[in-house]
DSSP file (Angstrom, degrees, kcal/mol; ACC not computed):
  #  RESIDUE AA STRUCTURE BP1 BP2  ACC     N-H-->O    O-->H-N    N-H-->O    O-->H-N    TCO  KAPPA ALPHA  PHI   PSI    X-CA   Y-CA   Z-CA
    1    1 A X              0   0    0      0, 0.0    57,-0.0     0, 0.0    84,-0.0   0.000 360.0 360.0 360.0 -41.8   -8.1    4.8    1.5
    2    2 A X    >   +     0   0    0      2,-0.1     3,-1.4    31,-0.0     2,-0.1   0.338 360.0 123.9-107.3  20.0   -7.4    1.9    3.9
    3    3 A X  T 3  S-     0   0    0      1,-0.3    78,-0.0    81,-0.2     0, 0.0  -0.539  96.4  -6.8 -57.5 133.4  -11.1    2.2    5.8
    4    4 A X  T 3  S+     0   0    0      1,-0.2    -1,-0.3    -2,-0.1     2,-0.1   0.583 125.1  89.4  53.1   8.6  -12.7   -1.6    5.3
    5    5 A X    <   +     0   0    0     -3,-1.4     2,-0.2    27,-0.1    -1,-0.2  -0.236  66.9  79.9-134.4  76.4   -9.7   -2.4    3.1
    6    6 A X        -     0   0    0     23,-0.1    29,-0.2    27,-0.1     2,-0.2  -0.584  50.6-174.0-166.5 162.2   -7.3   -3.6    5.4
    7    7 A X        -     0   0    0     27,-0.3    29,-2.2    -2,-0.2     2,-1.1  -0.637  17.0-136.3-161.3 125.9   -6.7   -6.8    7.1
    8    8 A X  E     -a   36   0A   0     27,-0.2     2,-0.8    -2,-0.2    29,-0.2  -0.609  10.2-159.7 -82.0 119.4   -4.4   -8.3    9.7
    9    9 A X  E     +a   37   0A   0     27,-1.6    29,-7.1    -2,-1.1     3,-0.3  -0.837  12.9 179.2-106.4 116.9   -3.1  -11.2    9.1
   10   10 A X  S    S+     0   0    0     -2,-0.8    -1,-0.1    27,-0.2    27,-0.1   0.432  75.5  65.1 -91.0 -12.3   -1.8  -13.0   12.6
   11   11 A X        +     0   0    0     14,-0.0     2,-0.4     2,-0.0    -1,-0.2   0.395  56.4 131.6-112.3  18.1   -0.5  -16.4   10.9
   12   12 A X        +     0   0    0     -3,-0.3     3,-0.1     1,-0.1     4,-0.0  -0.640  28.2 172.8 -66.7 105.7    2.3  -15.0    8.8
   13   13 A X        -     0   0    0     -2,-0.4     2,-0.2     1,-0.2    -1,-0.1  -0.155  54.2 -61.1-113.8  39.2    4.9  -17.7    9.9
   14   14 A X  S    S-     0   0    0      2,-0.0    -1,-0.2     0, 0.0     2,-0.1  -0.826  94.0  -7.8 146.3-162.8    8.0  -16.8    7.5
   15   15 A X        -     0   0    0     -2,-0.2     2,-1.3    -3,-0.1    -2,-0.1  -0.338  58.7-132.5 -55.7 142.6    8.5  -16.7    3.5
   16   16 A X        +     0   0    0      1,-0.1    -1,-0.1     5,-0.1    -2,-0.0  -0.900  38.6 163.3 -93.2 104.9    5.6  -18.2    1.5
   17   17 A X        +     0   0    0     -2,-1.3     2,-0.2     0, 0.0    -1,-0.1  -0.217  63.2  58.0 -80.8  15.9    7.9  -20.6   -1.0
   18   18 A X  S  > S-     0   0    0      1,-0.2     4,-0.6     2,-0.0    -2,-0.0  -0.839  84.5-125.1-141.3-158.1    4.8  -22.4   -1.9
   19   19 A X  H  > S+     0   0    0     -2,-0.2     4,-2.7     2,-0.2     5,-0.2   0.781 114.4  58.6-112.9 -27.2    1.3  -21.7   -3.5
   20   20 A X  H >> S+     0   0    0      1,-0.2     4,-1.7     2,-0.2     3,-1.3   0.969 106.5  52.5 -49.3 -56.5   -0.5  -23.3   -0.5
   21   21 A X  H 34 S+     0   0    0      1,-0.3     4,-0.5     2,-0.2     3,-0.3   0.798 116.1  40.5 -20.4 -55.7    1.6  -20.4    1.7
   22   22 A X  H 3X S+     0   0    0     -4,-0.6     4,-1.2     1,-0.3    -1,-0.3   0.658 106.7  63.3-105.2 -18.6    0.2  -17.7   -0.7
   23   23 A X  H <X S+     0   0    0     -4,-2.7     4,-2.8    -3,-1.3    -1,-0.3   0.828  99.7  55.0 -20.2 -59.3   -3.2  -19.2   -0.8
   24   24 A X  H  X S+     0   0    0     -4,-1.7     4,-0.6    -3,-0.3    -2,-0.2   0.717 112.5  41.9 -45.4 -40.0   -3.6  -18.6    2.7
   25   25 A X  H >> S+     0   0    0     -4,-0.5     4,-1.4    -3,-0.2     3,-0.8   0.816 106.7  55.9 -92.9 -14.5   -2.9  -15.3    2.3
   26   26 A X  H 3X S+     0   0    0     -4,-1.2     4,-0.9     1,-0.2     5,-0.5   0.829 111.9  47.9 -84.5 -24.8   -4.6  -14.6   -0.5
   27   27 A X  H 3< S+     0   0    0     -4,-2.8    -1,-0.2     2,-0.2    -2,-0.2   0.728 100.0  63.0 -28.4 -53.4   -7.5  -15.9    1.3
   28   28 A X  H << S+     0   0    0     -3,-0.8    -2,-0.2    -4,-0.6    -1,-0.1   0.850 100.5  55.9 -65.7 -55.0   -6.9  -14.0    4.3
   29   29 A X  H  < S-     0   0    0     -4,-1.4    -2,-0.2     1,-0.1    -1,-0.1   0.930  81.1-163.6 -57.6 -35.2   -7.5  -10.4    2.0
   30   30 A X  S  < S-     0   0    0     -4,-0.9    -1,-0.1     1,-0.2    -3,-0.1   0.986  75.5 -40.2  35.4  66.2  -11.1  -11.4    0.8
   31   31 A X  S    S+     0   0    0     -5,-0.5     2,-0.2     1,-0.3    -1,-0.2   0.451 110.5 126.4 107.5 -12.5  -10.8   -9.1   -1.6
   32   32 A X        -     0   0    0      1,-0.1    -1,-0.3     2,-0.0    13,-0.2  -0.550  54.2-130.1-116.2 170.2   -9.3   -6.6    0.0
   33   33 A X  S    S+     0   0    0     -2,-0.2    12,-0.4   -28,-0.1     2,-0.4   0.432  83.1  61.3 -85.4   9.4   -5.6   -4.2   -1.1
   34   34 A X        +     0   0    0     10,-0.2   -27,-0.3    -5,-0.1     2,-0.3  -0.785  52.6 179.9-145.8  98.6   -3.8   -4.3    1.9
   35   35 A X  E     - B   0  43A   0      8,-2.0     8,-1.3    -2,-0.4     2,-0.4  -0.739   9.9-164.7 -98.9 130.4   -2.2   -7.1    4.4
   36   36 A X  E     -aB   8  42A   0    -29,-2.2   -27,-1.6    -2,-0.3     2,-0.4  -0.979  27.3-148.2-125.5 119.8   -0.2   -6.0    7.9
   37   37 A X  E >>  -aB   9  41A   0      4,-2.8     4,-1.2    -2,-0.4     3,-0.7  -0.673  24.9-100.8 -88.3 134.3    1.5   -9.5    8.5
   38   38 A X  T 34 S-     0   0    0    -29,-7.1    -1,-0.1    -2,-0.4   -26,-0.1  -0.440  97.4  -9.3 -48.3 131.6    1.9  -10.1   12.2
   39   39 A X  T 34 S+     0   0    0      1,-0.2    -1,-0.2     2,-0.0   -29,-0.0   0.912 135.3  60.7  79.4  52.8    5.9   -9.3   13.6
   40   40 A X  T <4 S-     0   0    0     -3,-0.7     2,-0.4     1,-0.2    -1,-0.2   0.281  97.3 -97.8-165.4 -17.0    7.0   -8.9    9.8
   41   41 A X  E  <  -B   37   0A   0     -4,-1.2    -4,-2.8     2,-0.0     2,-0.3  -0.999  42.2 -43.2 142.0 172.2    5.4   -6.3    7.6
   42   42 A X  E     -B   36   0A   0     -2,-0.4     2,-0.5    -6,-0.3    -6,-0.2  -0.905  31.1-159.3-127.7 153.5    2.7   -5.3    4.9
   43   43 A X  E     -B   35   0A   0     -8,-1.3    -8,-2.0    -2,-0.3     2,-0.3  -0.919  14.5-171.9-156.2 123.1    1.9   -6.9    2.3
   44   44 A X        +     0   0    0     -2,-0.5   -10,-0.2   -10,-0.2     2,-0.2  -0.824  10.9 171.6-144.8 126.7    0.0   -5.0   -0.8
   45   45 A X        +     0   0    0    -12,-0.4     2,-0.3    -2,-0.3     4,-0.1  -0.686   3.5 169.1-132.9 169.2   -1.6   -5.8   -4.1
   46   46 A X        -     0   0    0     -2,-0.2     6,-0.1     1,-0.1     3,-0.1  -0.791  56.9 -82.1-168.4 176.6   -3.8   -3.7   -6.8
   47   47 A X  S    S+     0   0    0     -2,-0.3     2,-0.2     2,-0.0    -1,-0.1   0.696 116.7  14.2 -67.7 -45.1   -5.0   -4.3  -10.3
   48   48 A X  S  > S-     0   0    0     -3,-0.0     4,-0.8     0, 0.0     5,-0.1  -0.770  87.8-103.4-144.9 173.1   -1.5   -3.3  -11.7
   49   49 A X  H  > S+     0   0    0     -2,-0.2     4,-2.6     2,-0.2    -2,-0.0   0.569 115.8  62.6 -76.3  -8.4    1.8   -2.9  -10.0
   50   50 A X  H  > S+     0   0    0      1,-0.2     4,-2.8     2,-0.2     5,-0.4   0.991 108.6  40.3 -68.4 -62.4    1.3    1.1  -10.2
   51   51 A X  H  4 S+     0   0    0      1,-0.3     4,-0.4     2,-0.2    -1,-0.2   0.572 114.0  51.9 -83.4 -14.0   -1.5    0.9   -8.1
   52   52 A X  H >X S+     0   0    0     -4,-0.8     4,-1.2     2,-0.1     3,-0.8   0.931 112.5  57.6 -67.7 -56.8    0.2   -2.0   -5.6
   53   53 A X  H >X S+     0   0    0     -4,-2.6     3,-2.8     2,-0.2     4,-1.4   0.910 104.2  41.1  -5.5-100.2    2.8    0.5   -5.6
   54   54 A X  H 3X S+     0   0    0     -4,-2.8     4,-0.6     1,-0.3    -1,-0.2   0.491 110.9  58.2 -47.6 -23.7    0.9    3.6   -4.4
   55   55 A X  H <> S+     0   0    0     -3,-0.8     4,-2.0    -4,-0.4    -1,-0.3   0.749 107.5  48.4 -93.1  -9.5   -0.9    1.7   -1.8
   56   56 A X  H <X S+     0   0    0     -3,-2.8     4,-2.0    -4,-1.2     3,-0.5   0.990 114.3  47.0 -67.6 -73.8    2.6    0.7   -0.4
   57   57 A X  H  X S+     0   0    0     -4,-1.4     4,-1.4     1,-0.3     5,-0.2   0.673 114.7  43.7 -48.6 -39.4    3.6    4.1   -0.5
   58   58 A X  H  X S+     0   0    0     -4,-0.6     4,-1.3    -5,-0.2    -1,-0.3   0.765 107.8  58.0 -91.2 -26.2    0.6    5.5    1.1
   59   59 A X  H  X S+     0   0    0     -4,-2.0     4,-1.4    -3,-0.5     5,-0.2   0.901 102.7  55.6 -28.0 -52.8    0.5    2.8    3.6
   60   60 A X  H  X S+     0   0    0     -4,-2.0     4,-2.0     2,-0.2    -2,-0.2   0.899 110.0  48.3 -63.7 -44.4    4.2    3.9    4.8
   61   61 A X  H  X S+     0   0    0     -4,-1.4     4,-2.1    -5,-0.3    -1,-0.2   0.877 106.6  56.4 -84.1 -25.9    2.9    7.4    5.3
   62   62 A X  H  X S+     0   0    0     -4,-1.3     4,-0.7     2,-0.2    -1,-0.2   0.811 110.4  40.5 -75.7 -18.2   -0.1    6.5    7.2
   63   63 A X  H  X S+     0   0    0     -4,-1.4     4,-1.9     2,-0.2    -1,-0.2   0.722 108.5  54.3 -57.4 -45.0    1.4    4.8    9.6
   64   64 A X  H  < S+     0   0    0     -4,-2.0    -2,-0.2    -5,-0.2    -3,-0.1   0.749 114.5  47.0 -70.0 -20.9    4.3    6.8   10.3
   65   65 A X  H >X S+     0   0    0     -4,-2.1     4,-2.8    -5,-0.2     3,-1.1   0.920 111.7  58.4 -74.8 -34.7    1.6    9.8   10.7
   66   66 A X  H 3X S+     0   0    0     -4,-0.7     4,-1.1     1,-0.3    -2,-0.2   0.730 108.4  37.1  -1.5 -70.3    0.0    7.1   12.8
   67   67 A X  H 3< S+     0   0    0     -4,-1.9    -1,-0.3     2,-0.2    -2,-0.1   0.080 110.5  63.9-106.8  33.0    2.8    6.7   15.1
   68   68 A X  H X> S+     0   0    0     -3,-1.1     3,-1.9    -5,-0.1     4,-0.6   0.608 109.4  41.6-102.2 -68.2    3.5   10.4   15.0
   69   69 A X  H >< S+     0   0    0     -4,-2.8     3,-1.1     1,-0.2     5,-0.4   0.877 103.3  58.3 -48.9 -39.1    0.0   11.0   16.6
   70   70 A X  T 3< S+     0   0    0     -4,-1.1     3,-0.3    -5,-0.3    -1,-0.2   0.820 100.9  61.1 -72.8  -5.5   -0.3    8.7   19.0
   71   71 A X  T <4 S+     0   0    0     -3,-1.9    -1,-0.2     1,-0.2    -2,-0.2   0.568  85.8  76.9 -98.9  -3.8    3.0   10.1   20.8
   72   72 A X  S << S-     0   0    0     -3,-1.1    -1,-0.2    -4,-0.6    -2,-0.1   0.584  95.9-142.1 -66.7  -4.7    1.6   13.1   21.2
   73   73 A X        +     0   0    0     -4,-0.4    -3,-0.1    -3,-0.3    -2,-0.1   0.583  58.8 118.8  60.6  12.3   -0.3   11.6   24.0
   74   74 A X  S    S-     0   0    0     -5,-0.4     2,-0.2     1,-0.1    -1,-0.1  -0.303  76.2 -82.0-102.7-176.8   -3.8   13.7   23.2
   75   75 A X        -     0   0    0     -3,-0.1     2,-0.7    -2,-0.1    -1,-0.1  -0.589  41.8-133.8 -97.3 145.4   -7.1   12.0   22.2
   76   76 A X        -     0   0    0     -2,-0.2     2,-1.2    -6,-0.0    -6,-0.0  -0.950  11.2-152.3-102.2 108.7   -7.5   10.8   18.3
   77   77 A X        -     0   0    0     -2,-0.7     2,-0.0     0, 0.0    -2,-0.0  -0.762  11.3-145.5-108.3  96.4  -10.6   11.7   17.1
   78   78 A X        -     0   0    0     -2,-1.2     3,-0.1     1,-0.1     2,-0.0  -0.243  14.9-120.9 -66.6 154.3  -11.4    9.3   14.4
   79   79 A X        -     0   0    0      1,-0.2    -1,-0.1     2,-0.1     0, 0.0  -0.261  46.1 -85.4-104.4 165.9  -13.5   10.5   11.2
   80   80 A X     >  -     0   0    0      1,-0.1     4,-2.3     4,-0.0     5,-0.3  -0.119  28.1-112.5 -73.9-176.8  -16.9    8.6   10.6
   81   81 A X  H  > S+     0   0    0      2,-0.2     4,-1.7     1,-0.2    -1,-0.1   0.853 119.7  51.9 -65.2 -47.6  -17.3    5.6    8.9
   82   82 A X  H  > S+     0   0    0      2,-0.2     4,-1.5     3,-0.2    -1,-0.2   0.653 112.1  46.9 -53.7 -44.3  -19.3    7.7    5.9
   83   83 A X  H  > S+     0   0    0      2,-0.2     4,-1.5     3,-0.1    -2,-0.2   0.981 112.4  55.4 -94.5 -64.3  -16.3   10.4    5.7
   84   84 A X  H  X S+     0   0    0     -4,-2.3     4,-1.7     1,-0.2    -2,-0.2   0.887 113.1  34.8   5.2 -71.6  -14.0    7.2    5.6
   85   85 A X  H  X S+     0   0    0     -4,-1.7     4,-1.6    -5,-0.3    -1,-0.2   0.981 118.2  54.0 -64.7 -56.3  -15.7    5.3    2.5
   86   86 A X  H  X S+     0   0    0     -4,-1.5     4,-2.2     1,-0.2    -2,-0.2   0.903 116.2  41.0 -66.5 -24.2  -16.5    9.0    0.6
   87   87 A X  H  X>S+     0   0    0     -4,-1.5     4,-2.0     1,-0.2     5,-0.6   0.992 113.7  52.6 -83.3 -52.5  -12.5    9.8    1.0
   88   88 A X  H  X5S+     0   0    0     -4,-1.7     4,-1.0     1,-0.2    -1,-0.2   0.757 110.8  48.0 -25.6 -46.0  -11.4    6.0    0.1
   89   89 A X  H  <5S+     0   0    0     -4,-1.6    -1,-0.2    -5,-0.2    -2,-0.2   0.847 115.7  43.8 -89.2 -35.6  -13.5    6.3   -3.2
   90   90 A X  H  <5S+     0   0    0     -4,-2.2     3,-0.3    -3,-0.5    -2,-0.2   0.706 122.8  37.9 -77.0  -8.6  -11.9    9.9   -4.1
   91   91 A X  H  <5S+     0   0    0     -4,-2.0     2,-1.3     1,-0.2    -3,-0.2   0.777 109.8  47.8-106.2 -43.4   -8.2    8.7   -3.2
   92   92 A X  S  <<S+     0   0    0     -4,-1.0    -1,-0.2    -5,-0.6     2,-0.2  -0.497  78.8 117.3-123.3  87.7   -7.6    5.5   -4.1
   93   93 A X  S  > S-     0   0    0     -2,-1.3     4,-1.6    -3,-0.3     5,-0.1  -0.930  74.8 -99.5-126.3 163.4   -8.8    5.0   -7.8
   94   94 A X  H >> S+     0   0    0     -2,-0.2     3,-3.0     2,-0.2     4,-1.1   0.937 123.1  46.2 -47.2 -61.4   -7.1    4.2  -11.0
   95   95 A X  H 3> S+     0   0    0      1,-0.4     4,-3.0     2,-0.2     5,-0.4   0.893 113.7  55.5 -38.6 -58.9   -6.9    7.9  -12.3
   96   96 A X  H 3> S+     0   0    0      2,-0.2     4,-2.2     1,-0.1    -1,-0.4   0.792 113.4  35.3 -52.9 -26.4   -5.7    8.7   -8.8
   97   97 A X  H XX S+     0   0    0     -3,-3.0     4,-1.8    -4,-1.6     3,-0.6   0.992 110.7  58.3 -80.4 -70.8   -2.8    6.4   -8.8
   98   98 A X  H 3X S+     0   0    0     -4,-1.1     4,-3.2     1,-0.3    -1,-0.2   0.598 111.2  42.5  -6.4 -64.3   -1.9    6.6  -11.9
   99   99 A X  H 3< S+     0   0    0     -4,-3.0    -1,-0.3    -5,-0.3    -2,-0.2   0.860 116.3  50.5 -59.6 -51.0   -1.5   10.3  -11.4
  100  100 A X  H XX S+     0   0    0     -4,-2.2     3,-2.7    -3,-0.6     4,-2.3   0.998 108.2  52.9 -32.1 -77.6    0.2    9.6   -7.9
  101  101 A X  H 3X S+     0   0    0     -4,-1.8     4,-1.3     1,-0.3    -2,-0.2   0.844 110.6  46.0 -54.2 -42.8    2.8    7.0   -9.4
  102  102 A X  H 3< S+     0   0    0     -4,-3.2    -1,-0.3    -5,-0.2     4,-0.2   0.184 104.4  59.2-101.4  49.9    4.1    9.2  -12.1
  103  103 A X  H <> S+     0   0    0     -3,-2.7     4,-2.1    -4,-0.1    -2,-0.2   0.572 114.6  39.7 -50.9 -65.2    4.4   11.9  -10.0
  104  104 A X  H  X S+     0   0    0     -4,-2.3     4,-2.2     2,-0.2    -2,-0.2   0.634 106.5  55.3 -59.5 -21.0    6.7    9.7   -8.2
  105  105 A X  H >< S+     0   0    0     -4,-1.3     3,-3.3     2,-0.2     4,-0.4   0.836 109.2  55.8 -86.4-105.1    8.6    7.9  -10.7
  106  106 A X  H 3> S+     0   0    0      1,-0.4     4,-1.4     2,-0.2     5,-0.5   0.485 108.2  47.0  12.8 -81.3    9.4   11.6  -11.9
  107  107 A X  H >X S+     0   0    0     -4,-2.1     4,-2.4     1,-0.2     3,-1.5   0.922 109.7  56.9 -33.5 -55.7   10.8   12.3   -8.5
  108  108 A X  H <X S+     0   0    0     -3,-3.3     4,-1.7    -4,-2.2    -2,-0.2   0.980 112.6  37.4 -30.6 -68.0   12.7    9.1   -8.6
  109  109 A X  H 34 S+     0   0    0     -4,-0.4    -1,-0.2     1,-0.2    -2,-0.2   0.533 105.0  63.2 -97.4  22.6   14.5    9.8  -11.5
  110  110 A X  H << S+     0   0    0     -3,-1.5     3,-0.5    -4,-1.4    -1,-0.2   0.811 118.6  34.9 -77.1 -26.8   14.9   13.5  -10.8
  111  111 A X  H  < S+     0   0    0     -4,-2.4    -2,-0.2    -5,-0.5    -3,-0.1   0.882 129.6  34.1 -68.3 -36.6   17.1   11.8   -7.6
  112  112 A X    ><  +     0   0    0     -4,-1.7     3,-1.3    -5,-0.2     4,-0.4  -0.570  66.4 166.7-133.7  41.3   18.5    8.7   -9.5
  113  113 A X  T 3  S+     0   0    0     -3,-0.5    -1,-0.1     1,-0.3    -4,-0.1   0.582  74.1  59.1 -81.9  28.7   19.0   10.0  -12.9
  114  114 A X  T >  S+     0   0    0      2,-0.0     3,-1.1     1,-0.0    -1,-0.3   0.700  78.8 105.5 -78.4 -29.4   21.1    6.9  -13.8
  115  115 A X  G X>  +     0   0    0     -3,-1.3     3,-2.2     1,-0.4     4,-0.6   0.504  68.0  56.2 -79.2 -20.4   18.1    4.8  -13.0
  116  116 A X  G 34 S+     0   0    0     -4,-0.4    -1,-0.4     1,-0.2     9,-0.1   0.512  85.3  72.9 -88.0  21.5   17.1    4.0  -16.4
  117  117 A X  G <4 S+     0   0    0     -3,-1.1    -1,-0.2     1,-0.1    -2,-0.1   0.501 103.2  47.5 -79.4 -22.9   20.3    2.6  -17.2
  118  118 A X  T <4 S+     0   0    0     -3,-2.2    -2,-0.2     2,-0.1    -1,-0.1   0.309  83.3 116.3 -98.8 -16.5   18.5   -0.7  -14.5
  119  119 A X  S  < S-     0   0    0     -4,-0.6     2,-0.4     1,-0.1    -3,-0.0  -0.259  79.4-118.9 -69.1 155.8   15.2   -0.6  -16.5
  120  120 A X    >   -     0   0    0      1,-0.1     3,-3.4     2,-0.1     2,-0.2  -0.652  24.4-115.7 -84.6 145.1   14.9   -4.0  -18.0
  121  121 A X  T 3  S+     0   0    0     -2,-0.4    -1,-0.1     1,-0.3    -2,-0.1   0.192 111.0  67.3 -79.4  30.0   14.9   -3.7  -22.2
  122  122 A X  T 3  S+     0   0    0     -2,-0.2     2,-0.4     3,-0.0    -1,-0.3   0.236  82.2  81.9 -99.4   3.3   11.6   -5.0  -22.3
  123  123 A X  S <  S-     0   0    0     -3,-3.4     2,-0.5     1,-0.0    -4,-0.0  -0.636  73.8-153.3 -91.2 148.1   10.5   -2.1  -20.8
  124  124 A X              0   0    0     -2,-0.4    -3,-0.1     1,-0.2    -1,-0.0  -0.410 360.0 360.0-120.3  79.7   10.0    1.0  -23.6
  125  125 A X              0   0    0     -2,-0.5    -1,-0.2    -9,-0.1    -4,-0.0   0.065 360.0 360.0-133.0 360.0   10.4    3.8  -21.9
């Protein structure tokens, strides 16, 4: 999911308050869903907020699996480039998110079940 769609960005110096700020990064993605801002963070965007969403969320867990493996101390044997792209194209598509994100929202408000009492009334849910 985040094979070739990833970028570090190393010149994240604080909050962006302006549009140059967020020019720069938006520069920075060329294109791409997914920002890890030096010494602050990630940064993520999609087509819709679901799907900004869902890469956040699966971000979170790939890293923390991330820094689960590498404390085993054993060798990481990374997957090709080819099994990379084919998994990227089956995982992170609208249908897929879509499907993801209300799965989760569901979860949410099995936990939270005041939550829609916070939904804003433009919302019509």
């Amino acid at each position: 999911m985040f094979y070739d769609n990833h970028v570090i960005y190393k010149d994240f110096d604080g909050p962006v308050n302006n549009f140059s700020g967020a020019q720069k990064i938006s520069d920075a993605l060329m294109g791409k869903n997914v920002a890890i801002l030096a010494n602050h963070g990630t940064l993520t965007c999609g087509e819709d907020i679901e799907t900004a969403v869902m890469y956040s969320v699966c971000l979170e867990r790939a890293l923390r699996l991330n820094v689960m493996a590498r404390q085993l101390k054993s060798a990481i044997n990374l997957v090709e480039a080819n099994t990379a792209l084919e998994s990227r194209e089956w995982i992170a598509n609208p249908l897929g998110f879509k499907i993801e994100f209300d799965a989760l929202a569901r979860r949410v408000e099995r936990g939270y079940p005041d939550i829609s009492d916070f939904y804003p009334e433009s919302l019509d849910i």
